[in-house]
C-alpha positions as a printed Julia matrix, in Angstrom:
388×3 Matrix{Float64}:
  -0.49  -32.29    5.36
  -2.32  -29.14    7.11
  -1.77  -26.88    4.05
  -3.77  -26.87    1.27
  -3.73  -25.1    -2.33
  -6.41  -23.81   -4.86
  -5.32  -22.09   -8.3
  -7.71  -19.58   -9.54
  -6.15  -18.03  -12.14
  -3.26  -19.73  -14.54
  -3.16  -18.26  -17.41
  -0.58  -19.65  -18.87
  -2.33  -23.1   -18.45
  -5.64  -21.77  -19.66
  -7.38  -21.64  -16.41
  -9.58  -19.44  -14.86
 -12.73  -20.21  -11.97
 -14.45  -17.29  -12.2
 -16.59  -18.52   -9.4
 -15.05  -19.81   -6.12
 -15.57  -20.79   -2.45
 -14.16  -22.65    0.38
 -15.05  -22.68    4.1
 -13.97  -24.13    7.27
 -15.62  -27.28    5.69
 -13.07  -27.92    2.9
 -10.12  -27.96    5.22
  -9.85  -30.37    8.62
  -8.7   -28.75   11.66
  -9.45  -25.04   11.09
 -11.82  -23.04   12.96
 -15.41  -22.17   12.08
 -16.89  -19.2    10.58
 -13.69  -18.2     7.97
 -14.43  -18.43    3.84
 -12.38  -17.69    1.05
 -14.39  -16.16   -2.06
 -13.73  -15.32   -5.97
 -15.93  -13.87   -7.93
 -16.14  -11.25  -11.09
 -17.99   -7.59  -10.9
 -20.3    -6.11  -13.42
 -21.45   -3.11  -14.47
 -20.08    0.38  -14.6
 -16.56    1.12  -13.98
 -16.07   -1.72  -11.79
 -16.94   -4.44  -15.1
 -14.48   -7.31  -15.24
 -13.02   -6.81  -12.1
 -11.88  -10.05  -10.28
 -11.68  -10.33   -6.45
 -11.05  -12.61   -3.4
 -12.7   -11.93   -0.35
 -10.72  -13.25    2.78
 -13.13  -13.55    5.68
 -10.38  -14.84    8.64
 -13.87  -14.87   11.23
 -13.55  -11.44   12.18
 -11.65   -9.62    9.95
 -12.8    -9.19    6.11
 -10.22   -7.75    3.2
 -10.97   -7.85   -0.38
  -7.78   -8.42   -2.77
  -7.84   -7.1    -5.9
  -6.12   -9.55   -8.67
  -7.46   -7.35  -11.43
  -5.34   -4.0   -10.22
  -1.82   -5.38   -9.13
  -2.99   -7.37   -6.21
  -4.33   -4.42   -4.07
  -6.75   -4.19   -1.1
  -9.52   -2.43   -1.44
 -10.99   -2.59    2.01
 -11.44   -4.32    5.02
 -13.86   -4.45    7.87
 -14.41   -6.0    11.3
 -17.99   -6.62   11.47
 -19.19   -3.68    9.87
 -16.72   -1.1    10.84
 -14.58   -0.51    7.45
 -10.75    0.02    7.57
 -10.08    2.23    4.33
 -11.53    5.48    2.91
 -14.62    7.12    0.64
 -12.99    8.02   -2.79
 -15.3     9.83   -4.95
 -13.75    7.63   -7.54
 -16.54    4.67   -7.46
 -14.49    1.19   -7.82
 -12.5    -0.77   -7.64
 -12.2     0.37  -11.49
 -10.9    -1.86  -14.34
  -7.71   -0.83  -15.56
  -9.22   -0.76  -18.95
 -10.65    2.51  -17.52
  -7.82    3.95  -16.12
  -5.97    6.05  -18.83
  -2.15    5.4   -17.39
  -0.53    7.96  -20.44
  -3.06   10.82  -21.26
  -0.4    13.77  -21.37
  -0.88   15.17  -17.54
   0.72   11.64  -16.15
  -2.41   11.93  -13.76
  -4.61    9.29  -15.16
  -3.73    7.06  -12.51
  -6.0     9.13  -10.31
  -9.17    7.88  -12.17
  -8.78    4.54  -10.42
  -7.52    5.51   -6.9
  -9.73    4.53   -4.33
  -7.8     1.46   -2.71
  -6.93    1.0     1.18
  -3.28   -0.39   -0.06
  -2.09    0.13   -3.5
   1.3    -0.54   -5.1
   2.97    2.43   -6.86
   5.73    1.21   -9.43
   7.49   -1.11  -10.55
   9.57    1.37  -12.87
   8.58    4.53  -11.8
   6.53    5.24   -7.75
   6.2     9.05   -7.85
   5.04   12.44   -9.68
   5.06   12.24  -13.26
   7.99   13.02  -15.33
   8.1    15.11  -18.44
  11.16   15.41  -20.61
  12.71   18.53  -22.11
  10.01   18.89  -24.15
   6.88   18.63  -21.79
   6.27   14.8   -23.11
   5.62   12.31  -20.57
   8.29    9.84  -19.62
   6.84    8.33  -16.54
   2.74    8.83  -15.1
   1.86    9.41  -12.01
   2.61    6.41   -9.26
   3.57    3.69  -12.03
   1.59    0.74  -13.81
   1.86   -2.24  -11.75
  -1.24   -1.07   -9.95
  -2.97   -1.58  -13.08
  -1.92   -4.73  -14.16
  -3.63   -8.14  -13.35
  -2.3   -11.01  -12.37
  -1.96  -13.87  -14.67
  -1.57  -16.64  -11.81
  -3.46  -16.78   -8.67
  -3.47  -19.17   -5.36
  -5.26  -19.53   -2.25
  -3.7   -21.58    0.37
  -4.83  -22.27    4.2
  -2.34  -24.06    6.71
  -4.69  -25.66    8.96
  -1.4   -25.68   11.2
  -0.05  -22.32   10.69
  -3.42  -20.81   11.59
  -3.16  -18.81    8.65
  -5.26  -17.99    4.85
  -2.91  -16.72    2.04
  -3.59  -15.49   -1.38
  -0.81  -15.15   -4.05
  -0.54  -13.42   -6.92
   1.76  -13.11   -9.99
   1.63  -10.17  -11.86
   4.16   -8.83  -14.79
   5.18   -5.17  -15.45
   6.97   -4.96  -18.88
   8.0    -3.29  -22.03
   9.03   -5.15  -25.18
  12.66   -3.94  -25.83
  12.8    -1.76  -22.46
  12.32   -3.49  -19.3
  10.94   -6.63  -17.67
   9.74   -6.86  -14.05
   7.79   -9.5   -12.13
   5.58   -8.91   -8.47
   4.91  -12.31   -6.37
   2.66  -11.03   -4.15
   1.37  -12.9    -1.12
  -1.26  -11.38    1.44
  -1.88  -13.83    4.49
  -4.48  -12.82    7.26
  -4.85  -15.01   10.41
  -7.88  -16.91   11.97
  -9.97  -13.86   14.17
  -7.25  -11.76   13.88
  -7.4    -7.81   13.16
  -4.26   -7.8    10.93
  -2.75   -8.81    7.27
   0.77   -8.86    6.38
   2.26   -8.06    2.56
   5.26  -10.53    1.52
   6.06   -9.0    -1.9
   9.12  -10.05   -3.95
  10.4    -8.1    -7.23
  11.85  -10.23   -9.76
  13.87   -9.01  -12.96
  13.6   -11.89  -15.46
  15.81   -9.93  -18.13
  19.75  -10.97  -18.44
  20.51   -7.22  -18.43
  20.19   -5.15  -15.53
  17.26   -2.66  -14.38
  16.07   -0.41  -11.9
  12.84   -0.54  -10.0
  10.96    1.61   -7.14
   8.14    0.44   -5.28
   5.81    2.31   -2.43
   2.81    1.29   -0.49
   0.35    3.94   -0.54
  -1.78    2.6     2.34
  -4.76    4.68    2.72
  -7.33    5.81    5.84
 -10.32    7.29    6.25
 -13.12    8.07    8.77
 -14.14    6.6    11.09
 -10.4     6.28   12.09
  -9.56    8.91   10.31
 -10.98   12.02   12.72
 -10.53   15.7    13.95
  -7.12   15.56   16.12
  -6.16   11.95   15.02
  -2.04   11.67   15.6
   0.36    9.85   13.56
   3.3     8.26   15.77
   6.59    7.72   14.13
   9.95    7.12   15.4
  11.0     9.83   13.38
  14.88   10.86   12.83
  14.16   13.5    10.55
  11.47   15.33    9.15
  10.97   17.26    6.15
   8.34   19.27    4.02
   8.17   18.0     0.01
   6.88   21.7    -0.78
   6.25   25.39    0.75
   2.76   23.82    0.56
   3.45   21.28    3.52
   6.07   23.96    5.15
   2.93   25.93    5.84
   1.8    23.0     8.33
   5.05   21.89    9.45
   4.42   22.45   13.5
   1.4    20.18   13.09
   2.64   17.38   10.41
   1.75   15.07   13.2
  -2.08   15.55   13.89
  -4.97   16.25   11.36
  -7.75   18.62   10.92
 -11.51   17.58   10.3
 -12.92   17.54    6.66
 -12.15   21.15    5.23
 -13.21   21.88    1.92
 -11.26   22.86   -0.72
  -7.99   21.68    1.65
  -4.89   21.48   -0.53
  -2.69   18.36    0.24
   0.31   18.34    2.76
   3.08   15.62    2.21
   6.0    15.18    4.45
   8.8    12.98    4.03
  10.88   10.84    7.0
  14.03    9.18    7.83
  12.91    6.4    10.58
  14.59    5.2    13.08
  14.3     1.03   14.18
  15.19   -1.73   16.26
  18.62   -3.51   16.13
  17.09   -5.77   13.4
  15.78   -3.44   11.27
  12.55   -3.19   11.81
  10.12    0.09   12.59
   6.85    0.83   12.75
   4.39    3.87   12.69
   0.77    4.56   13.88
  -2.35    6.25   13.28
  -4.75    6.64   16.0
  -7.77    8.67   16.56
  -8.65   11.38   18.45
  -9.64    9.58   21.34
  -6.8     7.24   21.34
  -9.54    4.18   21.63
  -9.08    3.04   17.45
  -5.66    2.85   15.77
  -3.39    1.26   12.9
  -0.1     0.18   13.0
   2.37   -0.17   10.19
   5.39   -3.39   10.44
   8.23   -2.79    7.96
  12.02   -3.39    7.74
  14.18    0.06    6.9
  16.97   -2.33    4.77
  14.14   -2.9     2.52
  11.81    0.71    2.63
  14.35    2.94    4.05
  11.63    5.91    3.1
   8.3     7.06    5.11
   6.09    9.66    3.4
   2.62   10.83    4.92
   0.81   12.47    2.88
  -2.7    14.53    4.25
  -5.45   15.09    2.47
  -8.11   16.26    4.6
 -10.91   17.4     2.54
 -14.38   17.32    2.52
 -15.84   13.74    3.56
 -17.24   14.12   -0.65
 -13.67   15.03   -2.19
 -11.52   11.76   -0.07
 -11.2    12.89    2.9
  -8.32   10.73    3.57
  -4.31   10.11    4.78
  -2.07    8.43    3.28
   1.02    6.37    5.36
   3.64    4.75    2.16
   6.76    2.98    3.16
   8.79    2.76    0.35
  11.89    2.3    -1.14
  12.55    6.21   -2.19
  10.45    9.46   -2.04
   7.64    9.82   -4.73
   9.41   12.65   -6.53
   9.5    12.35  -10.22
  12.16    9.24  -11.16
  14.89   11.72  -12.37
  14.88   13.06   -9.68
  15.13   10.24   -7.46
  17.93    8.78   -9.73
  19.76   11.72   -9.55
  20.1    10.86   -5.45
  20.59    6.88   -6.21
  17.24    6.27   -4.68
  16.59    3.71   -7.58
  16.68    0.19   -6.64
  19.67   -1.67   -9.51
  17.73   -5.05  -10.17
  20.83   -7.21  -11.32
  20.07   -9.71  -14.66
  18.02  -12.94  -12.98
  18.15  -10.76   -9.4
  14.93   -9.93   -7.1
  14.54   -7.9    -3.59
  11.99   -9.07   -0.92
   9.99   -6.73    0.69
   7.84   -6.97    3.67
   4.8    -4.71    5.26
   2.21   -5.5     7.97
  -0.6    -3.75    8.89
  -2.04   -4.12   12.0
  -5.5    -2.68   13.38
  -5.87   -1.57   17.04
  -9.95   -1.76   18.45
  -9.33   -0.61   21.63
  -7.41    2.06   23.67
  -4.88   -0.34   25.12
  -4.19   -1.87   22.09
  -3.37    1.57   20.71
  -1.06    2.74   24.05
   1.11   -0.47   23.91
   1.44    0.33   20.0
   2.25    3.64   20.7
   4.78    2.72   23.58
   6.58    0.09   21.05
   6.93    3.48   18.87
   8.11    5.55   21.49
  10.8     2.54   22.6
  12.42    3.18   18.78
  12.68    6.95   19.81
  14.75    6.08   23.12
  14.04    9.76   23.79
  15.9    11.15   20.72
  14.47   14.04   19.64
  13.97   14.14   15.33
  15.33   17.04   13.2
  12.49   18.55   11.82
  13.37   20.78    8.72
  11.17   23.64    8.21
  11.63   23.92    4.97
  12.0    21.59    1.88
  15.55   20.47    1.69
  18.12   19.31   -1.26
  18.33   15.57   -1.97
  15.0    15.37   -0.4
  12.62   17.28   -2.82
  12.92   19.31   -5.98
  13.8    22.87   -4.78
C-alpha cells in the first residue's frame, strides 16, 4: 500500500484538525524535503481562514478550503507565481458581501492565483427588469468552504493530493456539489485541477464554471506575450476593440489603465486537448495552461495592467462559456444542463516554465495546434459572443 490518506475536515462526522503536518517521515518510500501543512489564520480580514500548504520540495502552493478550494499562491524558492491584489487576504467569506446591490462584492475578496467562478452563475452580474440583482459578479462557490477535506500521498505515484468537497445550494432552487482535487508532484514546477460538478437534486439544473487563473510580476512584465492556438478572436467591448492589434502582448504598469478582455475559440489536438502560454518579455520565465476543449470549449484573457498598487495583473480563464451576464449566456445555450443525479468532469493543469527552453518547447507545442492556420480576429465585438 504506497498511498496513504489523512481527513482534515468532515463535517458531517464532527471532525476538524485545525492543526496538521506530515513529512517525508510519515510515509516510506517518498523523497526528502516535501510537507503537507493545515493550519487556521487570525486577525484582520484573513480571521478563520483554513489552509494547506503543499510543499512538493521545490514547488510551494497554498489551497484555500475556506474559499471554494482556491490557490492563493505558489512559489519556487522564493520566486512567487501569482499577483499583488490590493485586496489583503486570502479574506473570509464572512467578509465578502456576495449580494450588496452592484453584484460586485465578490471583488472584496479577489486576490487568488486560481479561483473558481460559479457554480450557477461565472460572469458579470445580472439585474432583472427592474435593476434588482439576479446573479453577482463571478458566482458563490468561490466563497463557500468545504465541509470535507483529504490529503493523500502515493509513495508510488510520486504524487501529494488534496481534496475537497464543497456544496453550492439554495433551499427550493438549486443544488450543486464541487469535488475538487489539486495534486502537485515531488520537485516538480506544476499542479493539475481534477474538478467534478455533481447535481444531487432529482430535477435537472444548469451550471457554468471558469478558472480565473491569475499572474503577476515578476512574470508578468513590459512586452510579456500570451501564445494561443487561437481560431478566432474577439473583443467583449469597444473598450478591448481599442487594443485589438496588440491583444497578444502587454504594457508595463500604467495607472489608471482600464481593463481589456478578449474572448477565443481554441483550436487542439485530435484528443481534445489545448493549451496556452504566458511568457515574459525575455522569453526566459513562462506558464502554461493544460485543458480539454469538450470540457472548457471557452478561453477569455482578460488584461489588467495597472499600477503595480491597483493589481497589476492578467488574467488566463478556461471555461465552460464567456463571463457575460447568465441571460445572456443562456440565451446562446452556453449553460451547462446538469441532468437529476448527473455530474461533468473537468480538468486544468498549470504548468510553470523557469527557463528559456522550457518556454520555446511550450511555445512550439502551441504553435504545432496552429499547423500554420491563421485565426480570425474580429475587430469588433460580435453577436453570440458579447452583449452588443
Amino acid at each position: 500500500m504506497t498511498q496513504t490518506c489523512w481527513t482534515l475536515t468532515d463535517v458531517e462526522g464532527g471532525f476538524d484538525q485545525p492543526e496538521f503536518v506530515i513529512g517525508s517521515g510519515d510515509v516510506p518510500g517518498t523523497p526528502p524535503g516535501w510537507f503537507v501543512r493545515k493550519q487556521t489564520l487570525r486577525c484582520g480580514l484573513q480571521d478563520g481562514v483554513e489552509i494547506v500548504e503543499i510543499n512538493n520540495g521545490r514547488m510551494r502552493l497554498t489551497v484555500l478550503p475556506t474559499r471554494g478550494m482556491g490557490i492563493w499562491k505558489a512559489w519556487v524558492d522564493q520566486t512567487p507565481l501569482g499577483w499583488n491584489s490590493p485586496v489583503r487576504g486570502p479574506v473570509h467569506p464572512k467578509f465578502v458581501p456576495l449580494t450588496e446591490p452592484s453584484g460586485l462584492g465578490w471583488l472584496d475578496g479577489f486576490d487568488e492565483l486560481l479561483v473558481r467562478c460559479g457554480l450557477e452563475n461565472n460572469g458579470a452580474p445580472d439585474f432583472d427588469d427592474n435593476h434588482v440583482l439576479r446573479y453577482p459578479l463571478h458566482g458563490r462557490i468561490a466563497n463557500r468552504p468545504a465541509h470535507r477535506v483529504q490529503v493523500r500521498v502515493d509513495a508510488e505515484r510520486g504524487e501529494i493530493s488534496v481534496t475537497g468537497e464543497v456544496e453550492e445550494s439554495r433551499f427550493l432552487f438549486y443544488h450543486l456539489r464541487l469535488r475538487s482535487t489539486v495534486t502537485t508532484s515531488f520537485h516538480s514546477t506544476g499542479f493539475r485541477i481534477h474538478d467534478q460538478v455533481e447535481n444531487p437534486s432529482d430535477v435537472p439544473t444548469g451550471m457554468q464554471l471558469l478558472y480565473h487563473i491569475n499572474f503577476g510580476a515578476p512574470l508578468l512584465d513590459a512586452g510579456a506575450k500570451l501564445v494561443v492556438p487561437a481560431k478566432t478572436v474577439v473583443p467583449r467591448d469597444t473598450r478591448a476593440a481599442e487594443g485589438i492589434d496588440t491583444w497578444d502582448s502587454y504594457l508595463g504598469p500604467q495607472p489608471g489603465f482600464a481593463e481589456q478582455v478578449y474572448f477565443f475559440e481554441l483550436l487542439s489536438d485530435k484528443s481534445g486537448r489545448s493549451r496556452v502560454l504566458l511568457k515574459n518579455a525575455h522569453s526566459t520565465q513562462g506558464v502554461c495552461l493544460e485543458f480539454e476543449t469538450e470540457q472548457l470549449p471557452c478561453f477569455t484573457q482578460w488584461k489588467n495592467t495597472a499600477a503595480e498598487s491597483d493589481g497589476y495583473v492578467t488574467g488566463l480563464e478556461p471555461a465552460t462559456n464567456f463571463p457575460n451576464p447568465r441571460s445572456f449566456e443562456q440565451q446562446q445555450r452556453r449553460v451547462v444542463e446538469l441532468p437529476a443525479r448527473g455530474q461533468r468532469e473537468f480538468e486544468v493543469a498549470v504548468n510553470w516554465l523557469l527557463d528559456a527552453d522550457a518556454v520555446a518547447e511550450a511555445e512550439k507545442s502551441v504553435q504545432r495546434l496552429k499547423a500554420g492556420q491563421k485565426p480570425t480576429i474580429h475587430k469588433t465585438p460580435q453577436p453570440g459572443w458579447c452583449m452588443v
